[in-house]
C-alpha positions as CSV (number, residue, x, y, z in Angstrom):
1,X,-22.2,-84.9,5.6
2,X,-22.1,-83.8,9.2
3,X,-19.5,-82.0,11.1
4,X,-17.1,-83.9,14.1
5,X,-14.7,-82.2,16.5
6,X,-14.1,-84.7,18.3
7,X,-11.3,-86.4,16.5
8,X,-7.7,-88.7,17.2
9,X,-4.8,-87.8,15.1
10,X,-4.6,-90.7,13.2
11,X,-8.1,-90.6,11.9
12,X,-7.2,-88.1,9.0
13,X,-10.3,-85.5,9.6
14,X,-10.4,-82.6,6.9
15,X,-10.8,-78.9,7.8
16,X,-14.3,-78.1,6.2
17,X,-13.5,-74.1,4.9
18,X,-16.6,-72.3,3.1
19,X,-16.1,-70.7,-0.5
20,X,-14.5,-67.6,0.6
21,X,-11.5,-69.6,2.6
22,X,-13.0,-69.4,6.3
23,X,-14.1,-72.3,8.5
24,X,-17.6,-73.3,7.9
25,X,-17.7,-73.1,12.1
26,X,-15.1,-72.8,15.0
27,X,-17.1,-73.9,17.8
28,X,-17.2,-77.2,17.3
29,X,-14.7,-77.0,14.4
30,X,-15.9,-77.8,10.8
31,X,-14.2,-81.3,10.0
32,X,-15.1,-83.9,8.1
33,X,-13.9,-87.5,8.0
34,X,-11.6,-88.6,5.4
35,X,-14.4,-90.8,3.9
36,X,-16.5,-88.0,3.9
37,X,-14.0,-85.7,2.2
38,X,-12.7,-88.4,-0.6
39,X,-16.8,-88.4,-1.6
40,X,-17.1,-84.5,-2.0
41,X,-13.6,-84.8,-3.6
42,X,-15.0,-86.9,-5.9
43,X,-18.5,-85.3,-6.2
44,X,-16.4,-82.1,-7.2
45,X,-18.2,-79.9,-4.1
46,X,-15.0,-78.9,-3.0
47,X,-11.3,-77.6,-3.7
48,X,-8.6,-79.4,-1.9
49,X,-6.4,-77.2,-0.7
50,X,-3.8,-79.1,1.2
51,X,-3.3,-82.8,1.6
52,X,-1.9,-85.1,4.3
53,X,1.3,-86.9,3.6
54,X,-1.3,-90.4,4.2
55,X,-2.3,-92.1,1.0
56,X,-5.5,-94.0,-0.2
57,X,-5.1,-96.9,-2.9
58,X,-7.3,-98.6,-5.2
59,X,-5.7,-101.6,-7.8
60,X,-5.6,-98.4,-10.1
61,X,-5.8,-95.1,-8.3
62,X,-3.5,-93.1,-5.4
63,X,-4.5,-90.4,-4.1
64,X,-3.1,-88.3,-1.0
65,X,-5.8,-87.6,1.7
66,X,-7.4,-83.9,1.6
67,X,-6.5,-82.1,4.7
68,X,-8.3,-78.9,4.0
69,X,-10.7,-78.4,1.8
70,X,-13.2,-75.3,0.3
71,X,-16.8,-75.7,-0.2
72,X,-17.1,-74.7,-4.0
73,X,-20.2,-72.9,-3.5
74,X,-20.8,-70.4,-0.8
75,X,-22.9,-71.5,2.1
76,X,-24.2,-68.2,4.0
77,X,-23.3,-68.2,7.9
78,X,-26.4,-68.4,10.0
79,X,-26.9,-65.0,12.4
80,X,-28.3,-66.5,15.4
81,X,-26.2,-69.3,16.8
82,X,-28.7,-72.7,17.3
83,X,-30.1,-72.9,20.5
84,X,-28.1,-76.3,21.5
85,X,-26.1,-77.9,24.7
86,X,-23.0,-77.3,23.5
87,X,-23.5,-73.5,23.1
88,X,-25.4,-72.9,26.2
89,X,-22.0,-74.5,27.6
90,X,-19.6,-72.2,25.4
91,X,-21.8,-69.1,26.6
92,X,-21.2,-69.8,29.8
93,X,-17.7,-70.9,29.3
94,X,-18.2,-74.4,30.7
95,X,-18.6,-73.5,34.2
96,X,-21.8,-73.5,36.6
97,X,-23.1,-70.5,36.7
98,X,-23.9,-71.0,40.3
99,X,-20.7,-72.2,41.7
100,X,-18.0,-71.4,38.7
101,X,-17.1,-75.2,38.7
102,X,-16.3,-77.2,35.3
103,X,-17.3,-80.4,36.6
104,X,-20.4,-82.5,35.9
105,X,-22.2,-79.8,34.0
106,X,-26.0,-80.0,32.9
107,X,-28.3,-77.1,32.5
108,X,-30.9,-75.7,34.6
109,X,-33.7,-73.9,33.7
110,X,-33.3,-70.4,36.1
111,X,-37.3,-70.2,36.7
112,X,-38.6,-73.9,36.8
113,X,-40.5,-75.4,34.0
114,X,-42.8,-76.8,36.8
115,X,-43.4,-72.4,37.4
116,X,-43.9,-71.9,34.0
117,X,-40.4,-71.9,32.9
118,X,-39.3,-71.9,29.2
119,X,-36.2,-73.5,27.8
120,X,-34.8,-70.3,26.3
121,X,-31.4,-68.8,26.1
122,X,-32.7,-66.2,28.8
123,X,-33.7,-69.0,31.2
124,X,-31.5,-71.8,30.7
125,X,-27.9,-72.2,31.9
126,X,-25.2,-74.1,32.8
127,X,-25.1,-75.8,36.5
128,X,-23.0,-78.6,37.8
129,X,-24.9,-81.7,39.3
130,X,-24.6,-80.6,42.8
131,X,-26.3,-77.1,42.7
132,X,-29.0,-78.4,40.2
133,X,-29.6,-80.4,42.6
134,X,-29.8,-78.2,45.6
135,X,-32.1,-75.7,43.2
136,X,-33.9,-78.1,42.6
137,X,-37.5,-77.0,41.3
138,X,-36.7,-74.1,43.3
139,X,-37.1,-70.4,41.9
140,X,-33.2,-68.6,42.6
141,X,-34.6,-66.8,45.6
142,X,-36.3,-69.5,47.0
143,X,-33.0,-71.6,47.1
144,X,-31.1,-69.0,48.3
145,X,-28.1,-69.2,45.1
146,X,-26.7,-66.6,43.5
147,X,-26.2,-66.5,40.1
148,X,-22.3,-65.2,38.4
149,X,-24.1,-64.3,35.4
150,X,-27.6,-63.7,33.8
151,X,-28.0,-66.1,30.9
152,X,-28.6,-64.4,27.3
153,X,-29.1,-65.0,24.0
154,X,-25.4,-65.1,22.9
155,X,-24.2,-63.8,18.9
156,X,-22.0,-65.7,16.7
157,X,-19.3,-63.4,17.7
158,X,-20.0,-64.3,21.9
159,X,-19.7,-67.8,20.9
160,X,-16.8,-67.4,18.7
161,X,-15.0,-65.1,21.4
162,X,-15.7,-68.0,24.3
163,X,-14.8,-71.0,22.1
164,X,-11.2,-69.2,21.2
165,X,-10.5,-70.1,25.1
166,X,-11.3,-73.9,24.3
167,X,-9.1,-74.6,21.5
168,X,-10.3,-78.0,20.0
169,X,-8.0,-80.9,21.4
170,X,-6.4,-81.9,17.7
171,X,-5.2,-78.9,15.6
172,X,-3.7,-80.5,12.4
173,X,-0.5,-77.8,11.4
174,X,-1.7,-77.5,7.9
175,X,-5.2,-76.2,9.4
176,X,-3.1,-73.2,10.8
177,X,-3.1,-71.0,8.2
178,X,-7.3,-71.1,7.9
179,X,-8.0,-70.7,11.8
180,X,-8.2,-67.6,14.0
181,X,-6.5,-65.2,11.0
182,X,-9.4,-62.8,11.9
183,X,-7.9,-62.3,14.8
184,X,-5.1,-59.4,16.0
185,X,-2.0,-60.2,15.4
186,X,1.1,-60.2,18.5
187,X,3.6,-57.3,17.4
């Protein structure tokens, strides 16, 4: 079953929590479609833990949709976050790293691939259309940029910090109680 966090309202998505109650990711968010979550429902791989007040009916059978659910066997977190689009996006916090803008973003590989260049977290990051194209094939020095920040190899905890300023665009309120409680709370 894969994981979506891109989601409308009214398509009844499931927050996907691992065995010990915590999201199985933030960044995207672990949901799963309701169609997705009836068939672990009924393949008893997880627990549901709160339901929407929306209904599915067979000529026999009613049952409310799952709105949370736990994985009933523990799935270890991976250490090193995968070395994807999205993240080298959420590293650098959705802005080109040349210019700070959030618009038309690609990635750019800081020393060329046609100079050797590898597509690492140390040598790729996030540029908007315009200065990728200006850098071109370009080393930063001979294009004469500047760079706001060196590109790394981010942890689970960067990525997490980051993503907590891009809250996903649909937050069911009975996801609340699972998201962001290991953070401090406001006195």
């Amino acid at each position: 079953m894969s994981v979506s966090s891109s989601v409308a309202p009214g398509s009844w998505p499931a927050l996907v929590l691992n065995a010990d109650y915590r999201p199985l990711s933030y960044y995207p968010l672990s949901l799963w479609s309701w169609q997705d979550t009836i068939k672990a429902v009924f393949l008893d791989r997880v627990t549901v833990v709160s339901t929407y007040d929306k209904a599915i009916h067979s000529p026999s059978f009613e049952m409310r949709l799952p709105s949370v659910v736990s994985l009933k066997t523990y799935v270890k977190p991976s250490r090193n976050p995968a070395f994807t689009r999205f993240n080298v996006f959420l590293r650098d916090k959705f802005r080109c790293q040349y210019c700070g803008s959030p618009d038309d973003l690609t990635f750019d590989h800081l020393i060329p691939r046609s100079k050797g260049g590898q597509t690492t977290w140390g040598n790729v990051l996030t540029a908007c259309s315009p200065c990728n194209l200006h850098k071109g094939s370009k080393t930063l020095r001979e294009s004469g940029m500047q760079l706001m920040h060196e590109p790394f190899a981010p942890s689970v905890q960067d990525l997490h910090a980051n993503g907590r300023m891009f809250p996903p665009n649909y937050l069911h309120g009975s996801w609340m109680d699972y998201l962001y409680w290991d953070t401090e709370l406001e006195p």
